[in-house]
N, C-alpha and C positions, 0 to 999 in steps of 0.2 A: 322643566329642566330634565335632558335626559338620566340614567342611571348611572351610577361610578363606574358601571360595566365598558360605557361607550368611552372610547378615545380620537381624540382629534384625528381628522384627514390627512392624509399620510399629502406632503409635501407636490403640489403638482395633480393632484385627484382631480382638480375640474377643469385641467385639458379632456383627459380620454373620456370625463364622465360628460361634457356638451359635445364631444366627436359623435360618441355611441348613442347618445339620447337625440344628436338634430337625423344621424343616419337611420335609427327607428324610427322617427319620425317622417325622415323622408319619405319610407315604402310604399305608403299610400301614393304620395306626390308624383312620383317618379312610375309609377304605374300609369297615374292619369295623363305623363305625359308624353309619356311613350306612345298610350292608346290613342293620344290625340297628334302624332307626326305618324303613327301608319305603322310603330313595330308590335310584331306578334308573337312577341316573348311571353312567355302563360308568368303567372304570377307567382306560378311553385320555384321558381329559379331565384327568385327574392330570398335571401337569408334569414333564418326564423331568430326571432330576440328573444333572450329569456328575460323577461321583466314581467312587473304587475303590483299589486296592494297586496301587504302584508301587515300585520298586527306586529308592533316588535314593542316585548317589555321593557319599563323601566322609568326615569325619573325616581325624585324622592320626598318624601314627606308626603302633604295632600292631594301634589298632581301627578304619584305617583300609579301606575296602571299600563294598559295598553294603549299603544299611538298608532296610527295609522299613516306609514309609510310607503311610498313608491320603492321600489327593489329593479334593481338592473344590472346584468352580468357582462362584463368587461373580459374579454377571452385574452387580449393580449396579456394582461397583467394578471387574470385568473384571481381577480378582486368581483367583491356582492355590493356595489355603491345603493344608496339609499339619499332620498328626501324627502319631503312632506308630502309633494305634489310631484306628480308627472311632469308638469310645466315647470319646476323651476330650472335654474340654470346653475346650480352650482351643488354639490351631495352637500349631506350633512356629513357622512362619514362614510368608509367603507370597511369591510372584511377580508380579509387576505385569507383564500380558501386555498392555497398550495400546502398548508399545511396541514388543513383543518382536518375535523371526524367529525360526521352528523351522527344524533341519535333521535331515537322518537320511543316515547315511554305508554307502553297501551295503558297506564292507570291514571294519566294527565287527561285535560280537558280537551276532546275532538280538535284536531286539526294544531296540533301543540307540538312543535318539536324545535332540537337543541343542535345548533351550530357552534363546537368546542376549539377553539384556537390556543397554542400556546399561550396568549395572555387573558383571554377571555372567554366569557358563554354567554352565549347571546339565545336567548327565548326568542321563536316566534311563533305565530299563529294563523293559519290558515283559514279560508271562510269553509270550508270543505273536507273532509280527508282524503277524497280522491285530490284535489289541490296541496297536500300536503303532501303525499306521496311522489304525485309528478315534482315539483321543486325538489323532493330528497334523490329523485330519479337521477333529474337534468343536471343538479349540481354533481352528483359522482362521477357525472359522465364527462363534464367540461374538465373537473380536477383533472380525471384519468388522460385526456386529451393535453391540456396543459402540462402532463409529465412527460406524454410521449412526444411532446413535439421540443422539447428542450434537446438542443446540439449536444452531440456527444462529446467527452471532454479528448485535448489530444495525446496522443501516444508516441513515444519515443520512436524515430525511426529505424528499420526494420535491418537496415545496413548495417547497421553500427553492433548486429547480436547477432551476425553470420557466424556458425558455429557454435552459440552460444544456447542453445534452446528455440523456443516459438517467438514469433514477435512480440515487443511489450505490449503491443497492441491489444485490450482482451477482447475475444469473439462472446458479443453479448446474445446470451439464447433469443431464437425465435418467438415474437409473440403469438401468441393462438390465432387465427383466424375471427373465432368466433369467442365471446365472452360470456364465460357462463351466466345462464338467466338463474339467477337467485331469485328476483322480479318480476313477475311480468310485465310486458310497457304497460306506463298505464295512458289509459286515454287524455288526449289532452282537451283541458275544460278552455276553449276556444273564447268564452265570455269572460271569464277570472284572470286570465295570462295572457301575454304578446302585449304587441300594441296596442290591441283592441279593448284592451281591460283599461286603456290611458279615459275612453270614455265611458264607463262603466260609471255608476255611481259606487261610491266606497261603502262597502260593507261595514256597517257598526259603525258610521262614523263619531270617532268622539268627538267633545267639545272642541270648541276653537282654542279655548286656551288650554286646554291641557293638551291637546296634539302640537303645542309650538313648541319646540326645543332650544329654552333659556342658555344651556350649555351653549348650541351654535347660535348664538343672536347676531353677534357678527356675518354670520353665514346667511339666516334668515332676512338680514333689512339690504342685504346684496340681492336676492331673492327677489323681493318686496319693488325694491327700485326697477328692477330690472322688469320685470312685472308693468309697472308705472310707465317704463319708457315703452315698453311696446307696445300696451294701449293708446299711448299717444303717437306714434307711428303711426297707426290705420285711420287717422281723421275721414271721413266721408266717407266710409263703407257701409254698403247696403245690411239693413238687419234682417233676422229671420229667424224666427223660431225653432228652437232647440228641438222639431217634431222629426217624424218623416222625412222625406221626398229631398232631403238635405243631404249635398256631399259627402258629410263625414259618414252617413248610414249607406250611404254608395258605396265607399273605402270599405267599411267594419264589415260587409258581405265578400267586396271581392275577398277579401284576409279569409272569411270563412271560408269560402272556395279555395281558396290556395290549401286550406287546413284540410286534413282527412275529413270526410262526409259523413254526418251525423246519419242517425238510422232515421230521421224525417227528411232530411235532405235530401232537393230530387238531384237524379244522377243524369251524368252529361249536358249538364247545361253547358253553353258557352257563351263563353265570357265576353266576346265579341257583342254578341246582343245585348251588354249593358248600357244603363242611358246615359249620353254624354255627358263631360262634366260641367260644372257651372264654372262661372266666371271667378278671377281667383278674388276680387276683391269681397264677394256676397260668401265665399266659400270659409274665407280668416274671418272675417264678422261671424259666420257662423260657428265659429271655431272659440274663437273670443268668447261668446255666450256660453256655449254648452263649457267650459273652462270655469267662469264666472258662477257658475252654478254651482259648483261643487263645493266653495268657501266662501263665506261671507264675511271673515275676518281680515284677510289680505289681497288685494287686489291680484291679478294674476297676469304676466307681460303674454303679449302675442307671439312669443317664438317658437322652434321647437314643434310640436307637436297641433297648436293652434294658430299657425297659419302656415303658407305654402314659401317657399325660397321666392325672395325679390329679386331684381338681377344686382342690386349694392350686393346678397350674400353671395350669389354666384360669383361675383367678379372677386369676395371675398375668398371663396373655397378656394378657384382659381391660382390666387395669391399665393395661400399655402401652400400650394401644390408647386408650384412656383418656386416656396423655399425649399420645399424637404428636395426637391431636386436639384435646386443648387448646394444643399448641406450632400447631398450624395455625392454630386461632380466634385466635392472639393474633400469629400474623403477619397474619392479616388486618387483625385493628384498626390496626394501624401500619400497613397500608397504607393503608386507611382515614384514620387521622390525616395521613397523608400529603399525600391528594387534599384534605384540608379544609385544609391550610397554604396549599398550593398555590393552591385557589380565594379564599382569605382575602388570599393576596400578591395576586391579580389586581384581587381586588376595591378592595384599598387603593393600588394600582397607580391603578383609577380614579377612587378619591377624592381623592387627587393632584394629578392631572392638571384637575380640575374645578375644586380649590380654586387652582389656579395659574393658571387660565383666569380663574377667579372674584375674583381678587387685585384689589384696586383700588390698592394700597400697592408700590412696589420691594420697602420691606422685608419684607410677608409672601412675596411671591417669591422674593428672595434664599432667606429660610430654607427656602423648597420647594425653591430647587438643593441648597441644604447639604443635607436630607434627602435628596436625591437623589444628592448626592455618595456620603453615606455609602454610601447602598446597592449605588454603582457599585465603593467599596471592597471593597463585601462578595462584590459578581460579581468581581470580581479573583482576590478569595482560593478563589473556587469553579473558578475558572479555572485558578489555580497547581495547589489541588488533581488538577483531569482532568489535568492537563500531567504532574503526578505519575502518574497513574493508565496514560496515554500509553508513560510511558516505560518503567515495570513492564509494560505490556504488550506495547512492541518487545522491552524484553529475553528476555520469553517467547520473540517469536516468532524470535528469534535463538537460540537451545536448541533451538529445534523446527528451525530450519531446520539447526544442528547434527547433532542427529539425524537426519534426513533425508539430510545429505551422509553421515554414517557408515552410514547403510543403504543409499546408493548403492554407496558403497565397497563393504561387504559383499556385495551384489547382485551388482558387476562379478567379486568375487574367487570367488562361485558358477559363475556365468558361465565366467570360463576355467576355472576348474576342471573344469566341466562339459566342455566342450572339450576340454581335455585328458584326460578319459577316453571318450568319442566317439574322439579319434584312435587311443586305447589299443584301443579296441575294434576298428577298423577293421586295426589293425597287428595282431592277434591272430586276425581272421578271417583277412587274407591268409594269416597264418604257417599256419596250420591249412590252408587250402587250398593250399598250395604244398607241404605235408609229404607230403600224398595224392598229389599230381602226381606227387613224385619219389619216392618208397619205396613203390608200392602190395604189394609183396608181404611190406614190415616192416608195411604199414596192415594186410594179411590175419592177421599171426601175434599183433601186436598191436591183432587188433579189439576186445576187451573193455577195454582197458585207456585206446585210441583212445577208443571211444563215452563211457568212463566222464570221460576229460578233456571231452568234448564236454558232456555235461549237465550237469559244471561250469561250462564255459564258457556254455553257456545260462541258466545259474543264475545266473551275474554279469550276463549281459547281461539278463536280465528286473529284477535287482537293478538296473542304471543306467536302466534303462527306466524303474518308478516310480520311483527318485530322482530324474530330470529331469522327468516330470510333477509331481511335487511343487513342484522348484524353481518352473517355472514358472508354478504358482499361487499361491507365495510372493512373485514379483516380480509378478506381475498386480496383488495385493493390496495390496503394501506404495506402488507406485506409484500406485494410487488412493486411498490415505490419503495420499501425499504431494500431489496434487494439490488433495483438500479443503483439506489444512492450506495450501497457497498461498493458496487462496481467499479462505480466511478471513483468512489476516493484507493483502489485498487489500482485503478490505471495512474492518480495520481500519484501517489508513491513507488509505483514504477519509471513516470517520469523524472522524478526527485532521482532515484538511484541512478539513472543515465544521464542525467547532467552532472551529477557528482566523480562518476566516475571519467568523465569528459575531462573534467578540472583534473582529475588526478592525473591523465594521461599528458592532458597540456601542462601541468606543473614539471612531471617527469623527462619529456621531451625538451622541456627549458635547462633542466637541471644537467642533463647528456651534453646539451648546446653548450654549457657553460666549462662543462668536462673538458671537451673537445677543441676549446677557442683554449683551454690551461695549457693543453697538451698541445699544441701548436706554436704557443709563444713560449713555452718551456719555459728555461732558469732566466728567460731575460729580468732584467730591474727597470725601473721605471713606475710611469702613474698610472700602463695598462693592466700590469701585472698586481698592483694593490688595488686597484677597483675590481681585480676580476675576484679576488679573495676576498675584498670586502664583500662582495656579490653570495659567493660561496657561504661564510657565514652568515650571511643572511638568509639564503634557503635554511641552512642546517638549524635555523633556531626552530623548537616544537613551539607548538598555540595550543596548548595541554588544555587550560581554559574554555578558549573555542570548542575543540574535540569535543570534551566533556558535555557540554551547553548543547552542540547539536546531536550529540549520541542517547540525550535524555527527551528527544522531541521523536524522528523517526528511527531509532537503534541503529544498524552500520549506517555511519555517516563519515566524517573525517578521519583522517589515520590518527591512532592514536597513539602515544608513547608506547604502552607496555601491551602486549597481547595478553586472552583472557588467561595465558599462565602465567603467566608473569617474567615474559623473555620481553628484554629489550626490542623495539623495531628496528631502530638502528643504533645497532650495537657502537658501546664507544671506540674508540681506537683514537692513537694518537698520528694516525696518519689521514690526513687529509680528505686525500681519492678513494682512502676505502670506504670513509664516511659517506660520501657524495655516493657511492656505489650503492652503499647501503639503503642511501633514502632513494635512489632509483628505484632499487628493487620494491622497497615498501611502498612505493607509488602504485607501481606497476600491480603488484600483488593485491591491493585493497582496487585496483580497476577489475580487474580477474572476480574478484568478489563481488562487489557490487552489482556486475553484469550477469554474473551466472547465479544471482540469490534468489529471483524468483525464476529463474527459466531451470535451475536443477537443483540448491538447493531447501528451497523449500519442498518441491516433490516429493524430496529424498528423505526430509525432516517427515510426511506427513506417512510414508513406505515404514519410516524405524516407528512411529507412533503407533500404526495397526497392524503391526507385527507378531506382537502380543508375548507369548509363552517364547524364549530361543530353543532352537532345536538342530542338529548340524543338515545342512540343504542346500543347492543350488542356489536355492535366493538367497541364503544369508550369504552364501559364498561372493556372492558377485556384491550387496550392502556393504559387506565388509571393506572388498576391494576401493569401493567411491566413497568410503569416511565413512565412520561414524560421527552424526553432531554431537556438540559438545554437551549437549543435556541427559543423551543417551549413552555416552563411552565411561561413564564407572560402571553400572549396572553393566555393560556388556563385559568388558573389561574382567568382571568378579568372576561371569560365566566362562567365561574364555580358560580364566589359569586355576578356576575348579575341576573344569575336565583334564588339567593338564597334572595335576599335583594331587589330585583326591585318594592315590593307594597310599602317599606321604604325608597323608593331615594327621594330623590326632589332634582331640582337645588338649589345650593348655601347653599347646610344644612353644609355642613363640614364647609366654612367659616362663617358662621353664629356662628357655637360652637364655633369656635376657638375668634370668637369676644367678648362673652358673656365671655369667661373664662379670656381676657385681661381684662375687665372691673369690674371682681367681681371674688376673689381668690375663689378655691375649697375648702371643707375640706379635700378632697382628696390630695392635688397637697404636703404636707407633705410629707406622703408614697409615691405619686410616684417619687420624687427627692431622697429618699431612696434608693427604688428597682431600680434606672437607672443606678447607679455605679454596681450595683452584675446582672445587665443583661450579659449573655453571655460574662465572662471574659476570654475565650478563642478565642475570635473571634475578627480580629484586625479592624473591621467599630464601633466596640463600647469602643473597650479600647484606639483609637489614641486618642490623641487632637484635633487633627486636623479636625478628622472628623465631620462631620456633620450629622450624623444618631444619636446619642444621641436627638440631639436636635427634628429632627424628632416625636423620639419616645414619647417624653414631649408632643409635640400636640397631637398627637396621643392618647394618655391614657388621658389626659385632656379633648381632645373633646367626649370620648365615655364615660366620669366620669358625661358629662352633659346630653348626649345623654340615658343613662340608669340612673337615680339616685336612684332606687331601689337598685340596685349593688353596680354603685359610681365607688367604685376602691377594685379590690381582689387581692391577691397575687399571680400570675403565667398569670394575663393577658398581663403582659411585653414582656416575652416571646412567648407569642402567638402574642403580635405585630411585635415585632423585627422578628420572623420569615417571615410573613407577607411582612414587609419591605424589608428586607432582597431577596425576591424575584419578589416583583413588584417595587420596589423604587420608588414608589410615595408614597405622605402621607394621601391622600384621599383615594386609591384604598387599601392601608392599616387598615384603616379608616374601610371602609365597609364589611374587609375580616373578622375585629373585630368583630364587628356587624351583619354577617355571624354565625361565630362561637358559641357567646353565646347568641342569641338570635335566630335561627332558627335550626343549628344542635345541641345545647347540649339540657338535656328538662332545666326547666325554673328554678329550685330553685338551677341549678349547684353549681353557685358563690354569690350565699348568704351567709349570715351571720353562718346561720347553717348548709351550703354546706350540705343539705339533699342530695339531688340525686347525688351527688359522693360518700355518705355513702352505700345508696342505691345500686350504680353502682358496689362496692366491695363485694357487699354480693352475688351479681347476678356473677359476679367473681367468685365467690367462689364452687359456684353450678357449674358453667361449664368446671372449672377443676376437680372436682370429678366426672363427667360425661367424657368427654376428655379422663382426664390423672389422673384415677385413681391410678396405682402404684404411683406418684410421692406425690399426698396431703394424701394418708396413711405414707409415709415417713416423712413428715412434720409434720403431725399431732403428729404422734409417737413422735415425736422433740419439739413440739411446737413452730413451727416457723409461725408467722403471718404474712404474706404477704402483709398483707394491707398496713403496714410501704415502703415499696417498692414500691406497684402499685396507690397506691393512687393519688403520683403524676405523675405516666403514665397519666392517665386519665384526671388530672386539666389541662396538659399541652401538652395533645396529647402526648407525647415522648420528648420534645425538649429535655431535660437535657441528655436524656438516651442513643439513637440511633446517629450512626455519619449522618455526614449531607447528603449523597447521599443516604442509607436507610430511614433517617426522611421524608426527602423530598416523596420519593417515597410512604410512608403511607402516608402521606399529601394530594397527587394527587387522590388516590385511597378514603379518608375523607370527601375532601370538595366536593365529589361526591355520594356515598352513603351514608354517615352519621358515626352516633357512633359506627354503627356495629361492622367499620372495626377494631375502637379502641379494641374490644374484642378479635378480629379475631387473631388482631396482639400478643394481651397479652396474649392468650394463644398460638401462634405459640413460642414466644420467650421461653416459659418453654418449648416447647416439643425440640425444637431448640437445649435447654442447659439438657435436663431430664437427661441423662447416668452422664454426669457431677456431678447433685445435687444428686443422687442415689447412688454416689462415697463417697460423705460428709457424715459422721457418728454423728460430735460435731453440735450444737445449734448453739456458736460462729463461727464454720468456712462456714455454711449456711450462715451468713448476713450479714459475710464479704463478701461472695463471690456473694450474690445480690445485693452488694452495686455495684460492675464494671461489670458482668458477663455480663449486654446487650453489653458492649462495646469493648466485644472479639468475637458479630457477623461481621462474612467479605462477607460472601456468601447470596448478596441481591435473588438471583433469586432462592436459598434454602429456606427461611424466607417468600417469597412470595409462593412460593408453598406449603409450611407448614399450611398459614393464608388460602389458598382459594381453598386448595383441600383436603388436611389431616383433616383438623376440619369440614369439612361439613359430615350430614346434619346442617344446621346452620341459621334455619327460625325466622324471624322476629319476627313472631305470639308468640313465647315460651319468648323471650326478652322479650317482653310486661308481660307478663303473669308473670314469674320469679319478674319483676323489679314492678309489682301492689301489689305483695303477700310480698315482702320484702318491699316495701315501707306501708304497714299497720301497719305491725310488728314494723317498726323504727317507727312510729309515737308513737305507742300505746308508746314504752318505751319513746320517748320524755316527752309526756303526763303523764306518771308518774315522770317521775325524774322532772318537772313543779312541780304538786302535792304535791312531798316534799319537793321541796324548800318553797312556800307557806308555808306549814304547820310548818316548820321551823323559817321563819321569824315571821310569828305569837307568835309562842315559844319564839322568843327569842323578842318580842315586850311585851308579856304579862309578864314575869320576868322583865321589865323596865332595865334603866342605872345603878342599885344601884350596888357597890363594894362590895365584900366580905368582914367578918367583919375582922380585923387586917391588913387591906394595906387601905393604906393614899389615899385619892381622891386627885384630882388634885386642888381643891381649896383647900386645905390645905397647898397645898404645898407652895403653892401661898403665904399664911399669913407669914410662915414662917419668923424669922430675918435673 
């Protein structure tokens, strides 16, 4: 009975294991018959087998020990099959070395080493240790081959991320040329391995019954039989002694010759002058025999290896070859039918599209969306499908990475092991050299017995010498199949992101289509205009659920309800269109994402990671500019409005406001109990109950109400905290980003009374889009469309209302580091952004409807950013100044008069006194009145 170690043959094992064992077996055959039709192919062009007898541990109880088994390597499946005998026809079992680690222990017994699989260790035993070394050689070498020869996995195509970064395709490094020798080769023992060891008598052989394996008996009397029938196949063939002069010792030389040439081998013979072969009938008789010799417990069949192909096998292999060619031809046609569905979809794709062009009727259109519905149905189900397919393949690649941490492990536990005998060695030379130091004349009486521990001790240490050369090309190895398999599941979660974002863009494109079919039937009634609404709410419903489920397997995944601050994606509204607007945009934005996550920001994530200490620089200048990530923008954030506020810190000033303001109400604290309910009604940290950022935000505008009283409290400083808080969540550090804001980057009369310099701030506006973007303020003008109604509160509020929260953000980081600039920057990128758009609009009205949302149909941050800091330059400080001195005279001078007239007014109307006009009653008369 084999050991608990062994496990049953993996499903289908003795197809490849009688392919591999009749085509070793062939090599002699096919030699002889080649040399006998006249071809002069030398024998080194035969492909070498790795096989031979090996000891492998196991069984239990009394017939527990070593068995002696046949061993042979299977390169397509990169499996070690094994059976009793050479001749049988079916394994007992095999070893799956794709994953495995050999080790070999120099303090086990000669020729002893360990083949470790995730389920198993399997001992074996060589008759040799040169024979044990070649086997730990050959096997590393088939793995390494069997990893390199695995297809690469595919990559998203290369079109679809024009603009966007490199392809997701990843460029996997070059492998060396040459492999470092850790090893030397070792010679190959010609008698013990190949073929030729099939005739070899078995080293040590054990008993009959304890080399049977009780475990495979089922396996064994298939064996047996098979055995039985092919002895009875060869009826009448000639016998002959298992000596000399016999064809198989004719084969087992050419093999040697084919083998590098031993140092008694003479050189250059040729092969040519070997002596013919014998007949094939006296040739399987003799095959038969010397087979028959080697066990006497189980009869042994004539296939395989003991005797030569008949023409029933040929016409047999024939056959085969026969099928797999027709299993090929008929995966072709399916692929074939494949490409013809496919061009068939395209093509009716364009008959579609022609006859919906071609429609003169709503309702032949209608029923073109309903077939086109369907079909968006049917991409759904193709979609859940890959999502399925996705997920089966993280699980994979979560087992691989499994494996991989467990062969770390094992690697480290070689490692100190190895160590640890390195020190052993070290502590065994001293001792040795300290013994001679101090006893040299017990080293004279005991020199023989000295020298004799010495060349033991030389014998261990050459013994740790190749078992750490070994190790270390075990770890060389195992660590470059761990980095392919990184690779790959790299490229696979790059693909995953490109088809997510595919769906996002076909979801969005469906949802425009359904816009635009609303927008064409208009206010009609009827069952096309309630299907199209039914339609509409049913895009609009979120799959919070879903999102959730797939954001916890590969992170960005489906759009989600609320982004990471907690703003709405699509904002509610009680209007219809601007919902459907909204979830356009979130479509379109989370494709934007997906596409550009590893092509820019991961880079950008790995540029803010080894950045280290902040310091003001060119490269922060430009990091800042393309975002901070969201794991890095507190920290930055603190540094930012430290430099900005640091001659205004003192210890303990925020809790000092926040004391003064419990002890004595504000006249502020009115309005700002007001403005806290209409702060950010989209954003669920200010609309719960529950939450505790309202309240927050109450200190916060309360202690900078005392902290500036010039100011007090203005309307949009809510928002400027709440954003504030919103990404440092403290209320101090909130506190000073306030105090940042409007006292060092805005200039000083921002949020006054008479918000001069955001009056200011519009006129300077105003100039730099007729400089910019001439065509678009001749348009407007023509129109009289005044923009100031729109941008005015760009400006009091930075953006908050305008931009969604991962653009806001990103102007923010780029803000609280150079100042107002960028505000400009940005207010004129956003019109060049949207310009073909407003140069579309003809009416007054449909301009200021369409500036009312138009910021919040940008999706493409890294567009908007390039628009702000490379299309509007030149864009010098010196001229802002200059612009905002000459507009700011101007506004005074008309302040200054419209003053004047008031004056001159109330004087007027002081020096005509309270008296009534004559015919209407004063109010004390009325008084008298009964």
């Amino acid at each position: 009975m084999e050991g608990a170690q062994e496990n049953p043959a993996e499903s289908g094992s003795s197809v490849p294991w009688s392919e591999e064992l009749a085509d070793s077996a062939r090599v002699p055959e096919v030699s002889l018959s080649e040399e006998s039709e006249g071809c002069t192919r030398p024998l080194e062009a035969a492909p070498k087998k790795l096989c031979g007898y090996l000891s492998k541990f196991g069984g239990k109880g009394p017939i527990r020990g070593w068995k002696s088994r046949w061993f042979f390597f299977d390169e397509r499946k990169c499996h070690l099959y094994y059976s009793r005998t050479a001749q049988d026809a079916n394994p007992l079992d095999s070893i799956d070395l794709s994953s495995a680690v050999f080790d070999c222990k120099a303090d086990a017994e000669e020729g002893t080493f360990e083949i470790k699989t995730p389920n198993r260790i399997i001992t074996l035993k060589a008759a040799t240790k040169q024979v044990m070394l070649y086997w730990l050689q050959q096997l590393q070498m088939k793995r390494w081959e069997f990893h390199n020869s695995l297809p690469a996995p595919p990559a998203a195509p290369d079109a679809a991320l024009a603009g966007n970064g490199p392809a997701l395709r990843p460029e996997l490094e070059q492998e060396e040329e040459e492999q470092e020798a850790f090893l030397c080769p070792v010679k190959t023992p010609t008698e013990l391995v190949g073929v030729a060891a099939a005739w070899q008598p078995v080293h040590a052989k054990p008993s009959a019954l304890q080399n049977i394996s009780l475990k495979h008996l089922g396996t064994e009397i298939q064996n047996t039989v098979c055995n039985i029938r092919g002895s009875k196949q060869t009826p009448g063939a000639g016998h002959r002694p298992p000596g000399a002069d016999s064809p198989l010792s004719e084969e087992a030389q050419r093999e040697e010759q084919a083998s590098p040439p031993g140092p008694g081998a003479p050189a250059g013979k040729d092969p040519a002058n070997s002596p013919k072969p014998t007949p094939k009938s006296s040739l399987t008789t003799n095959l038969i025999q010397k087979a028959k010799s080697q066990s006497n417990t189980f009869p042994l069949f004539s296939e395989g290896l003991v005797r030569n192909r008949t023409a029933q096998e040929k016409v047999l292999a024939l056959e085969q070859q026969v099928l797999m060619l027709t299993k090929e031809l008929k995966a072709q046609k399916e692929l074939v039918k494949i490409l013809h569905k496919a061009l068939e979809a395209a093509q009716q794709e364009k008959r579609v599209s022609s006859a919906y062009l071609a429609a003169a009727q709503d309702k032949d259109r209608l029923e073109l969306v309903r077939h086109k519905v369907r079909q968006i149905a049917e991409l759904g189900r193709r979609v859940e499908a890959l999502e399925r397919e996705r997920e089966s393949l993280a699980q994979t690649a979560s087992l691989r990475e499994q494996e991989i941490q467990e062969l770390q492990r094992h690697v480290q536990l070689l490692l100190d092991k190895n160590q640890a005998k390195q020190q052993v060695i070290c502590k065994l030379s001293e001792k040795v050299t300290q013994d001679f130091m101090k006893a040299p004349e017990e080293a004279d009486r005991d020199f023989p017995s000295q020298q004799e521990k010495m060349e033991h001790l030389k014998d261990d240490m050459e013994a740790y010498r190749t078992q750490n050369r070994f190790l270390n090309s075990e770890i060389h190895q195992v660590t470059k199949i761990w980095r392919k398999v990184a690779e790959k599941e790299k490229a696979l979660l790059m693909k995953c992101a490109y088809l997510q974002a595919q769906n996002c863009r076909v979801e969005s494109k469906y949802l425009a289509g359904l816009r635009r079919l609303q927008e064409a039937l208009g206010a009609e009634a009827g069952e096309c205009s309630e299907l199209l609404r039914q339609l509409i709410q049913e895009a609009l419903q979120w799959e919070a659920s879903e999102a959730s489920a797939e954001s916890a397997v590969l992170g960005p995944s489906a759009v989600s309800e609320y982004d990471e601050y907690g703003f709405l994606t699509v904002p509610s509204s009680e209007v219809e269109d601007l919902r459907l607007l909204a979830k356009i945009q979130a479509l379109e934005v989370h494709s934007h994402q997906l596409l550009a996550h590893e092509a820019v920001q991961q880079p950008l994530r790995e540029r803010w990671a080894a950045l280290g200490e902040l310091a003001p620089s060119a490269e922060l200048k430009q990091l800042l500019r393309a975002g901070v990530p969201h794991e890095h923008r507190p920290r930055v954030w603190r540094w930012l409005i430290r430099r900005r506020v640091q001659h205004l810190q003192a210890p303990g000033c925020y809790q000092e406001l926040l004391s003064r303001g419990q002890a004595c109400k504000h006249p502020a604290a009115r309005q700002i109990e007001l403005d806290l309910n209409r702060t950010f009604p989209n954003n669920k940290h200010f609309t719960c109950p529950t939450s505790g950022f309202p309240d927050k935000l109450r200190r916060v505008l309360l202690a900078f109400s005392w902290q500036n009283p010039t100011i007090g409290y203005c309307q949009g400083l809510n928002r400027l905290a709440a954003i504030a808080l919103l990404v440092l969540d403290e209320e101090e550090s909130a506190f000073w980003c306030l105090v940042a804001i409007v006292e060092t980057i805005m200039p000083a009369d921002y949020y006054s009374k008479t918000l001069l310099a955001s009056q200011v701030d519009q006129r300077v506006l105003q100039d730099l889009l007729l400089e910019k973007l001439p065509r678009l303020t001749a348009h407007l003008g023509q129109r009289r469309v005044d923009l100031s109604f729109i941008t005015f509160n760009w400006f009091l509020v930075v953006f908050a209302d305008s931009l969604i929260s991962n653009i806001l953000l990103q102007v923010w980081d780029a803000f609280l580091y150079e100042g107002i600039k960028v505000v400009f920057r940005y207010a004129l990128a956003i019109f060049k952004y949207n310009e073909e758009a407003l140069l579309r609009l003809q009416d007054s009205l449909e301009i200021y409807q369409y500036l009312h949302f138009f910021t919040k149909t940008i999706c493409d941050s890294r567009k908007l950013m390039h628009i702000a800091f490379n299309d509007m330059n030149p864009f010098p400080m010196k001229q802002l100044r200059q612009l905002r001195a000459a507009h700011r005279e101007r506004l005074q001078a008309e302040l200054n008069e419209l003053e004047q007239l008031k004056a001159e007014y109330l004087e007027t109307r002081a020096a005509q006194g309270p008296s009534a006009p004559e015919g209407c009653p004063s109010e004390d008369e009325g008084d008298t009145e009964p």
